[in-house]
Structure formats: C-alpha cells, structure tokens
N, C-alpha and C positions, 0 to 999 in steps of 0.2 A: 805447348802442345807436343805429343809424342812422336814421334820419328817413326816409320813402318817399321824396323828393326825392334826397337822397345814393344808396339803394338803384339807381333808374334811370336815374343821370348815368353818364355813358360816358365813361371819361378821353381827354383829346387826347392827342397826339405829343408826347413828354418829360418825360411825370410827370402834373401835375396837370391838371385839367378846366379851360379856360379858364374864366374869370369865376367860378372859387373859389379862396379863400382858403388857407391852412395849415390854418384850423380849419374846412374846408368848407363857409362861407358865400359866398354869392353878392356879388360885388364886379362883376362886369360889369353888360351892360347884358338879359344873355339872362337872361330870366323860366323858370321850372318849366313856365309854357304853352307858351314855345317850345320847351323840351327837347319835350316830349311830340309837338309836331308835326313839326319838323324843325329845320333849318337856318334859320335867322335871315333868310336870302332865300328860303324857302320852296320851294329846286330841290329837297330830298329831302321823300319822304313814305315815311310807312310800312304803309299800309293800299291798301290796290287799291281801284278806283273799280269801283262794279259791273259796269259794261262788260268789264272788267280780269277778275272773277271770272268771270263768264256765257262770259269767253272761253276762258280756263285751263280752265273743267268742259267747256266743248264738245270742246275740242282730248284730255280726261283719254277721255271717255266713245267717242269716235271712236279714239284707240289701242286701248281697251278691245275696241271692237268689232272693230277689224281683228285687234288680237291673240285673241279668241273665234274668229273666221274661222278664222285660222291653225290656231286647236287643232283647229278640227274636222275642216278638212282631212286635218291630221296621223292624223290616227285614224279617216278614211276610208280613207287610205292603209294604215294601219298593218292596218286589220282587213280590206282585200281581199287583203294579203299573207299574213294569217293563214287567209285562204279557200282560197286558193291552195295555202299549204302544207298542209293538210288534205284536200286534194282529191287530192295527191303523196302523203301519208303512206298515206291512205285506199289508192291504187289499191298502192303497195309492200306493205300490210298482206295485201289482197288473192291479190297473185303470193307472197307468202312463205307463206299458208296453204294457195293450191294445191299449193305445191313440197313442203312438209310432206304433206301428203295423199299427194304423188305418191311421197315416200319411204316411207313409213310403210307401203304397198302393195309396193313394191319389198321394203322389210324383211320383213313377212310370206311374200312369195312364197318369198325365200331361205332363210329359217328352217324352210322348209314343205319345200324341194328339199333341204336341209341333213337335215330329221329323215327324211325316205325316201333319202338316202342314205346315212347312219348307218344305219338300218334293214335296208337291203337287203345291206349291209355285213357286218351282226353276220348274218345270216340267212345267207349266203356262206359263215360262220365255222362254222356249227354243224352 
C-alpha cells in the first residue's frame, strides 16, 4: 500500500518523480514540505492569496449580476411582446365574432326568404 507522500508526488518528464528512487524513496534534496508548497524556488504556489480570492468572487458576483440584468431584460422584452400579441389576438378575436354574428343573421334571414318561398310555391301548386 502507498504512503500519503507517494499518493501526492506528481511524476516529472520520463518516468519517475525526480529525487525517488525505483523503490520510491526520496534520494534528492526536495523534502515532502517542498512537494506540498511548490517548486524548490518557490515560483509555483498552489493556493491563492486572499487578495487573489476576494478578487475572483468580486469579478464571479459582478458577471452574476450583469448576467441577472440580462435575464431581466430578456423577459421584459419577451413579456411586452406577449402584450402585444394579445392585444392583436384580442382585437382579430373581436372582428371574427362580429363577422360570425354578422353571418349567422344573413343565415337566418335566407332560411326565412327560402321557407316563404317554398311556401308561397307549394300554395301556387294547390
């Protein structure tokens, strides 16, 4: 089984981890504390300086907000367009129930001229 040390070594370029061995003992000069913090001359780190975080959340929470904007925007738009077309459907709903009305009185009046002239027809006949 592997030792926590072995578990968090990062192998180099060509095989094995500088400063281990075949039996993955430490033969160099780099310590388990330097693995942990970086590079041997300390140019790499691994953790962000708080300045580093407080800047990455401000930069996360200001997208957040622009993109909230955005939505609302969006579905300001979206729902004056659906006003709109309600306001079109409304006034066609409108002219289509007149025009019904206006037939549906046509229709009776001809059904009405249609049965006194059948009438006056058969009365002709007899």
């Amino acid at each position: 089984m592997e030792s926590d040390d072995e578990i968090r070594r990062v192998p180099e370029m060509g095989g094995e981890a500088a400063g281990m061995s075949g039996s993955g003992r430490e033969t160099g000069s780099i310590t388990g504390q330097d693995r942990v913090q970086g590079s041997v001359d300390g140019s790499r780190k691994r953790g962000r300086s708080p300045a580093e975080k407080e800047n990455k959340r401000l930069k996360r929470l200001l997208r957040n907000r622009v993109s909230a904007q955005q939505a609302r925007e969006r579905k300001k738009a979206y729902l004056s367009e659906l006003e709109v077309r309600v306001k079109e459907l409304e006034k066609k709903n409108s002219e289509l129930e007149e025009r019904l009305s206006t037939l549906q009185n046509e229709n009776q009046m001809l059904r009405h001229i249609l049965k006194n002239t059948t009438a006056g027809m058969q009365e002709g006949r007899k």
